[in-house]
C-alpha positions in Angstrom: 18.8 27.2 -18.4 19.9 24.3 -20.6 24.0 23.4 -20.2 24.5 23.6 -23.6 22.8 26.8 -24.0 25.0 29.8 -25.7 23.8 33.5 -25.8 26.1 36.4 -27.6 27.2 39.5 -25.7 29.0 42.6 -27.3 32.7 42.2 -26.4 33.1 45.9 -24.9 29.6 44.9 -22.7 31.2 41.8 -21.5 34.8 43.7 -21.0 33.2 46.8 -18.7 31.6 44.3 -16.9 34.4 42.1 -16.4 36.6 44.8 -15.4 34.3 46.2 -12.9 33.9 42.8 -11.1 37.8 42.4 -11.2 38.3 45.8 -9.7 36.0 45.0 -7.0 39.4 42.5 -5.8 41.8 45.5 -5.6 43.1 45.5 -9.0 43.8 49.1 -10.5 41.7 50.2 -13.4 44.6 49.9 -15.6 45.7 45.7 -14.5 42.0 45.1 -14.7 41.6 46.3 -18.3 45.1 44.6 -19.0 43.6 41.5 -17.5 40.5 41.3 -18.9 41.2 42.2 -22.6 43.6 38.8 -22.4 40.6 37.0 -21.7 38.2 38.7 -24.3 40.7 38.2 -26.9 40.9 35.0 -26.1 37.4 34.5 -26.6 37.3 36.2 -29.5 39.4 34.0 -31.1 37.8 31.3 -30.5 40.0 30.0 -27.7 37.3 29.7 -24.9 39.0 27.6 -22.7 41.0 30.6 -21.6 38.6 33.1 -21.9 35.7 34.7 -18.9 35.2 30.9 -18.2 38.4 31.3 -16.0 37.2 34.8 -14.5 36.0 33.4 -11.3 38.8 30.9 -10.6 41.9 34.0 -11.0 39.2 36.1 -8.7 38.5 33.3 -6.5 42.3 33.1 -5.7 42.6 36.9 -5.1 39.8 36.4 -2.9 41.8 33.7 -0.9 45.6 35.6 -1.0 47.0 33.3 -3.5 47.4 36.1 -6.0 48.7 39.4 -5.2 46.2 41.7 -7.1 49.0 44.5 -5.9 52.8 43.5 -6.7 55.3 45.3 -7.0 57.2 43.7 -10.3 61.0 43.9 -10.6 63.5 43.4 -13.1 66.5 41.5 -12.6 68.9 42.5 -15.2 73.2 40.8 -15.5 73.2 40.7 -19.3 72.3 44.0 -21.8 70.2 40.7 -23.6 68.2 39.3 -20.8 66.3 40.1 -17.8 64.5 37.9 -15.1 61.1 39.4 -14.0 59.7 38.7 -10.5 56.2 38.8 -10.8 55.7 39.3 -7.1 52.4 36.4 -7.4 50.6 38.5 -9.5 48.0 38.0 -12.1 50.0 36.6 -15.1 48.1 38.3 -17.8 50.0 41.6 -16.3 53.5 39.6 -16.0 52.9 38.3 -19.5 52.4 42.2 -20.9 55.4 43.3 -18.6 57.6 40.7 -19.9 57.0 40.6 -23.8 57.5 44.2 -23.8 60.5 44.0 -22.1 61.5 41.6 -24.5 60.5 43.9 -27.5 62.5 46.6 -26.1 65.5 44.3 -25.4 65.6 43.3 -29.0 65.3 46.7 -30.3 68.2 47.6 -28.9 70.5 44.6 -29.4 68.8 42.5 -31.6 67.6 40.0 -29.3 65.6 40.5 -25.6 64.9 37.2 -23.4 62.7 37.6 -20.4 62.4 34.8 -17.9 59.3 35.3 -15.4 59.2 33.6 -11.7 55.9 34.0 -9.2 53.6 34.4 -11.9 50.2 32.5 -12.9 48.4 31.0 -15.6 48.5 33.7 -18.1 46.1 32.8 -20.7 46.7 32.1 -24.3 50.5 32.5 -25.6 49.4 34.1 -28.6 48.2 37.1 -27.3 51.7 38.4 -26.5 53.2 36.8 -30.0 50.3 39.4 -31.2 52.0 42.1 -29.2 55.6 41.0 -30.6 53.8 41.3 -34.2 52.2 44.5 -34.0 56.0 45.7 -32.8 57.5 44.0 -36.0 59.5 41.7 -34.0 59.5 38.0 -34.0 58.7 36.0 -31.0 59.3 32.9 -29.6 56.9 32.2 -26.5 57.0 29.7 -23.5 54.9 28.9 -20.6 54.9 26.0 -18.1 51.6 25.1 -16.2 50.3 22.8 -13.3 51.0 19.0 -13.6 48.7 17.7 -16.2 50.9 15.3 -18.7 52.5 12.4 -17.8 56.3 11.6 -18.8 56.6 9.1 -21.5 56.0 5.3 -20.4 54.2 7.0 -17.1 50.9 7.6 -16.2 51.8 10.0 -13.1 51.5 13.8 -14.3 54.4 15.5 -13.8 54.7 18.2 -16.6 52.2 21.1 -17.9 50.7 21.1 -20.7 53.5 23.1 -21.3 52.6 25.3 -24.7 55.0 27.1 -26.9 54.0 29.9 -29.4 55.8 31.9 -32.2 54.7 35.4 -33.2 55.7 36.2 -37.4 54.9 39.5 -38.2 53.5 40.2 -41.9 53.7 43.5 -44.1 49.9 44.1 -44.6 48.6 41.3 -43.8 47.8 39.7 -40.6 51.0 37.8 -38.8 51.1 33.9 -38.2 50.5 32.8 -34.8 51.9 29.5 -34.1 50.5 28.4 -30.6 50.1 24.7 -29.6 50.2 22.8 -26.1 52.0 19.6 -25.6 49.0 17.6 -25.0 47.1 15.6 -26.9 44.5 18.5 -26.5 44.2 21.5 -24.6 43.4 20.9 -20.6 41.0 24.0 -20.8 38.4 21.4 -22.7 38.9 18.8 -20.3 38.0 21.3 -17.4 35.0 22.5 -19.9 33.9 19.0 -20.1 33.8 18.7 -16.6 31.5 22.0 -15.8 29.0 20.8 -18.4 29.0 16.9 -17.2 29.9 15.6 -20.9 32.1 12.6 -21.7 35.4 13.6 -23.4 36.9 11.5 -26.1 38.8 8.4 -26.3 42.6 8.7 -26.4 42.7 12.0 -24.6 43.7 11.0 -21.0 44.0 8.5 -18.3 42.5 8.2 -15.1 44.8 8.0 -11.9 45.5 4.2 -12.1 46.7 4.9 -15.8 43.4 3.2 -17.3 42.1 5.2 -20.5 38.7 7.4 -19.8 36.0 9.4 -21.3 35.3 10.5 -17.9 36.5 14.1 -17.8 36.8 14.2 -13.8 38.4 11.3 -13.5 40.7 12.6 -16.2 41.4 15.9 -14.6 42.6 14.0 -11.7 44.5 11.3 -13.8 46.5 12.7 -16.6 46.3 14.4 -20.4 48.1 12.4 -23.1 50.9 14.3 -24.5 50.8 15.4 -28.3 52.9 13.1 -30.7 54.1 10.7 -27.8 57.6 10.6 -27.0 57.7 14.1 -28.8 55.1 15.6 -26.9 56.9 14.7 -23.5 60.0 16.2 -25.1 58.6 19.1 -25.7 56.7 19.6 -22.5 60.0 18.9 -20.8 62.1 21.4 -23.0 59.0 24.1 -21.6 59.6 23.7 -18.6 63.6 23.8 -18.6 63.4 27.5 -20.1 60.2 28.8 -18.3 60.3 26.4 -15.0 64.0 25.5 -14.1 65.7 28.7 -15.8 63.1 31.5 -14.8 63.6 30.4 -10.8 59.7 29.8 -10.9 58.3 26.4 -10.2 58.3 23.5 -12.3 56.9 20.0 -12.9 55.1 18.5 -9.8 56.3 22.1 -7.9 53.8 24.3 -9.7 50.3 24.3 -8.0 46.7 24.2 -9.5 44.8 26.7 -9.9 41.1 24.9 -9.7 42.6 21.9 -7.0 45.3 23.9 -4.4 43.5 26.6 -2.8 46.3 26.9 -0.6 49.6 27.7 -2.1 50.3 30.5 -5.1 50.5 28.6 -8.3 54.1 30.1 -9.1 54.4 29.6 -12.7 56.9 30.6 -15.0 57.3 31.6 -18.9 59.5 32.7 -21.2 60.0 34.9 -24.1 62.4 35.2 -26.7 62.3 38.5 -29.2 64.1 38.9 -32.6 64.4 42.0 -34.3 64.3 41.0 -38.0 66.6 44.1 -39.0 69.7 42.1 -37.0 69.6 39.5 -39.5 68.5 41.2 -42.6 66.8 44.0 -43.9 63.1 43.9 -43.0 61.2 44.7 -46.6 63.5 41.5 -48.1 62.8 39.3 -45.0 58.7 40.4 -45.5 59.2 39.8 -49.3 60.2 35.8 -48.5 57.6 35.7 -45.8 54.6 36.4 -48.2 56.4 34.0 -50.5 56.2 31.2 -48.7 52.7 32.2 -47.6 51.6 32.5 -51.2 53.2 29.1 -52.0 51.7 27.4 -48.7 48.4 28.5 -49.8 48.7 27.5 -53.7 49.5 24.1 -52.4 47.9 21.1 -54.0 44.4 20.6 -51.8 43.4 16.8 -50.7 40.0 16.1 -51.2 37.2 17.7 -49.9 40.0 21.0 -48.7 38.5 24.5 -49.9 41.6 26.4 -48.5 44.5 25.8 -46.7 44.9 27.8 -43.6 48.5 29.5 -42.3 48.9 29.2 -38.5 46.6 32.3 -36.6 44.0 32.9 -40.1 41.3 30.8 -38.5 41.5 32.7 -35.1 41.6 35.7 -37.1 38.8 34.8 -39.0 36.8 33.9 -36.0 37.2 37.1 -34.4 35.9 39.0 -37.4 33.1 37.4 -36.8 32.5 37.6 -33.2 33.2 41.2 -33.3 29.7 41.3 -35.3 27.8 38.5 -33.7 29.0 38.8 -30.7 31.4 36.4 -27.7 29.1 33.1 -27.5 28.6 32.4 -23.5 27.8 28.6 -22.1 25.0 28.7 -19.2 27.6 27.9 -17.2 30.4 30.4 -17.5 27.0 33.0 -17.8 25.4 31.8 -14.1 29.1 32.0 -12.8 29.7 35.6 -14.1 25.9 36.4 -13.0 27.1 34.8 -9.2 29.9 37.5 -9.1 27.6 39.9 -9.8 25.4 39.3 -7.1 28.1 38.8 -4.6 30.3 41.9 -5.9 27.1 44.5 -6.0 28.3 44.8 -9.7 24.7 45.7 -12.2 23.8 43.4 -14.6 23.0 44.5 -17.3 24.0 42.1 -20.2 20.4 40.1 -20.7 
């Protein structure tokens, strides 16, 4: 099968299968659905670099005892306003849910809810719990530190993550803006994705381990991703990691672990959410009224040349997702023979050609 190769599966095919294999490594029915719908919606939104191509890495480290795919997950709780969940090493996708929810509840009750998480994992795409936040009509601000990837500014050692923040808008009728960025240059997902498919990256994305620039996505993965915006970029990375890393009592910088490159130590990532209930600052049908003002406005902006519509943060991913719930999750050959390998080795059918 050609590398570049993509064939469509129905989502709820790919999710039944995916849950199946992930039960197979002692998750419940109900974490295994939890964890797998964070990676189908990340694929339906386009955002394949945290979608079924990290399956068999998270199951991998089950396999291995660096994730607990049984925890026991506890909140620490000194303020009425903030809690500290200990995710006990387990998947993050379930410490995520835990935690924003938490949050959402917090900030029901007195306006605002923070949750810090310790012992956790790479939990997939931050928007996914700003979605959560959304659906809840509560604004939220969301965190996440990761394994060294970005260098500090006038280094070339990586030291931070690559350290995304997200905010979660909700909108009266209308779908809610997702704001969800990394402080890299680009996403490490598509570095990783580069590597799997041996294909060259582009220039001014990273630098290999002697601080040389290179279109060599190995050598970049071991090296370090450029931060977004320079200077700003490190900021930010480093502003990450003081509320998900340093606060939350979870690793951070050089003192999280990789998921792909230790296979010895739990990763022991952190992240962090901040809720706002919209009603503690103003009533919620005038605070919806100014938001779909300044959508309206954004979107009757003055177009450059060549624009056919300007886009508010989380409408393309939106849009995507229409569509792939009718054509169907696009798969690489290579993220296909690696789900058709756990298969095999989990006695799971196959029945997705």
């Amino acid at each position: 099968m050609a590398t570049n190769e993509q064939i469509y599966f129905k989502p709820e095919k790919l999710k039944a299968f995916a849950v199946s294999v992930s039960m197979k490594y002692g998750l419940s029915k109900g974490d295994a659905e939890i964890f797998i719908d964070n990676l189908i919606d990340a694929n339906l939104a386009g955002v394949d670099t945290h979608g079924l191509t990290r399956l068999s890495i998270y199951l991998k480290r089950i396999k291995l005892g660096l994730i607990n795919p049984h925890p026991v997950m506890t909140f620490e709780q000194k303020f009425p306003i903030a809690a500290v969940l200990n995710a006990d090493n387990g998947l993050g996708q379930i410490a995520g849910e835990k935690a924003v929810r938490k949050a959402i509840e917090l900030a029901g009750t007195y306006g605002l809810g923070a949750v810090a998480v310790r012992s956790s994992q790479h939990f997939g795409a931050l928007g996914y719990y700003c979605n959560i936040a959304a659906q809840n009509e509560v604004i939220c601000l969301a965190f996440t530190n990761a394994e060294p990837a970005l260098p500090p500014w006038g280094s070339y050692e990586a030291y931070f993550g690559t350290n995304p923040l997200a905010m979660g808008v909700p909108m009266k009728g209308e779908i809610p803006v997702i704001i969800d960025l990394s402080t890299s240059i680009v996403a490490r997902g598509k570095i990783i994705s580069a590597a799997k498919r041996k294909i060259p990256i582009p220039e001014g994305w990273a630098l290999d381990p002697e601080g040389n620039p290179t279109t060599d996505a190995e050598k970049a993965l071991a090296g370090a991703v450029l931060t977004m915006a320079g200077p700003k970029g490190y900021a930010l990375a480093m502003m990450v990691d003081v509320l998900s890393g340093v606060l939350s009592g979870s690793g951070f910088g050089k003192h999280v672990h990789s998921m792909y490159k230790d296979l010895k130590n739990g990763a022991d990532v952190g992240h962090f959410f901040l809720c706002i209930a919209i009603e503690a600052f103003m009533p919620k049908k005038n605070f919806y009224e100014r938001m779909k003002t300044m959508r309206d406005e954004i979107k009757n902006s003055a177009k450059r040349e060549g624009v056919d519509e300007i886009y508010i943060p989380g409408e393309r991913k939106k849009k995507i997702k229409s569509e792939r719930l009718n054509t169907g999750i696009p798969l690489s050959s290579d993220v296909l023979d690696e789900l058709k390998a756990l298969a095999k080795e989990n006695n799971v059918t196959w029945d997705l050609d």
